[in-house]
C-alpha positions in Angstrom: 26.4 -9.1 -9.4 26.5 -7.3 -5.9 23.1 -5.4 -7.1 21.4 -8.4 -8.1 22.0 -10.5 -5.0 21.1 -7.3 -2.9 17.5 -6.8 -5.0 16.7 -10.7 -4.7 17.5 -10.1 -1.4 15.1 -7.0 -0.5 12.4 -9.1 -2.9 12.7 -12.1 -0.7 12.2 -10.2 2.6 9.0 -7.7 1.1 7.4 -11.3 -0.2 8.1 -12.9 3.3 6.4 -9.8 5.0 3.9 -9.3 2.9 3.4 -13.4 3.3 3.1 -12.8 7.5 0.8 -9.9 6.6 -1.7 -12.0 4.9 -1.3 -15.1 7.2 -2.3 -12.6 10.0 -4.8 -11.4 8.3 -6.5 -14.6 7.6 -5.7 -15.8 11.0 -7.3 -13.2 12.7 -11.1 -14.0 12.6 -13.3 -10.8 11.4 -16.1 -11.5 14.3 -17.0 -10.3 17.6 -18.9 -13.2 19.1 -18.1 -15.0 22.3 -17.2 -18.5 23.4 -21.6 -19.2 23.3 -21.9 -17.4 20.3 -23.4 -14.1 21.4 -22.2 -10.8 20.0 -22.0 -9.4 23.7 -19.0 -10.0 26.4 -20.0 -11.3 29.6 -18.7 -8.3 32.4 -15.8 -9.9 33.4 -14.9 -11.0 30.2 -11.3 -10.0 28.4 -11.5 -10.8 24.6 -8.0 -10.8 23.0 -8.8 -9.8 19.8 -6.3 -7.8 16.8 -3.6 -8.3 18.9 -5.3 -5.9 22.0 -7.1 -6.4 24.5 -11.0 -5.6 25.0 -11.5 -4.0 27.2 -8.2 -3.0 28.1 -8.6 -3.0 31.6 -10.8 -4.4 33.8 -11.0 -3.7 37.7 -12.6 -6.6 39.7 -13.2 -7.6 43.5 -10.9 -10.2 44.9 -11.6 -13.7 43.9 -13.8 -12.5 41.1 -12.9 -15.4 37.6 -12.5 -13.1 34.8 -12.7 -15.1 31.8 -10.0 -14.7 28.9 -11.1 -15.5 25.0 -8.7 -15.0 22.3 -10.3 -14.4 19.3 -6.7 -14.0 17.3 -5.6 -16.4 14.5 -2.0 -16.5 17.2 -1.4 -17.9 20.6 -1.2 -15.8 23.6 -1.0 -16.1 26.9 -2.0 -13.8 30.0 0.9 -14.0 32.8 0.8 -11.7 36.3 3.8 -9.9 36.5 4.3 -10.8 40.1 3.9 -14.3 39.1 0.0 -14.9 40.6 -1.1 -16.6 37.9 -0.5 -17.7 34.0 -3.1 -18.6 31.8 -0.5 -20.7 29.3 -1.2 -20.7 25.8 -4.6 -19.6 25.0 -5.3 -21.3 21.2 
């Protein structure tokens, strides 16, 4: 009885994860266009896209707007670790 309750077990946690695997996967839109629909990222431009960012870093002037797009099927945000700024939830 112990063996059967442990393999419905490990079957119900591979079908969740395989179930967050493909809802990512769906999610997560297979394109690289911007906000305008043009295949290019402006310069100051930060796409969040497969869970990374792109480009991964990006030096600017002070006061330059850098412009944040999340191409991701998930929320994110993009916080300053010394608190100067938070995007909040970027859909």
């Amino acid at each position: 009885m112990k063996k059967d309750f442990f393999a419905i077990l490990i079957l119900f946690l591979l079908s969740i994860g395989a179930s967050f695997i493909f809802y990512q996967c769906k999610k997560t839109p297979n394109y690289t266009t911007n906000s305008n629909g043009s295949s290019t990222q402006s310069a100051n431009e930060i796409w969040i896209q497969n869970m990374s960012f792109n480009p991964a870093s990006l030096t600017v002037k002070t006061n330059t707007t850098v412009k944040w797009t999340n191409k991701d099927g998930t929320v994110h945000t993009v916080t300053s670790t010394t608190g100067a700024f938070d995007s909040g939830n970027l859909d």
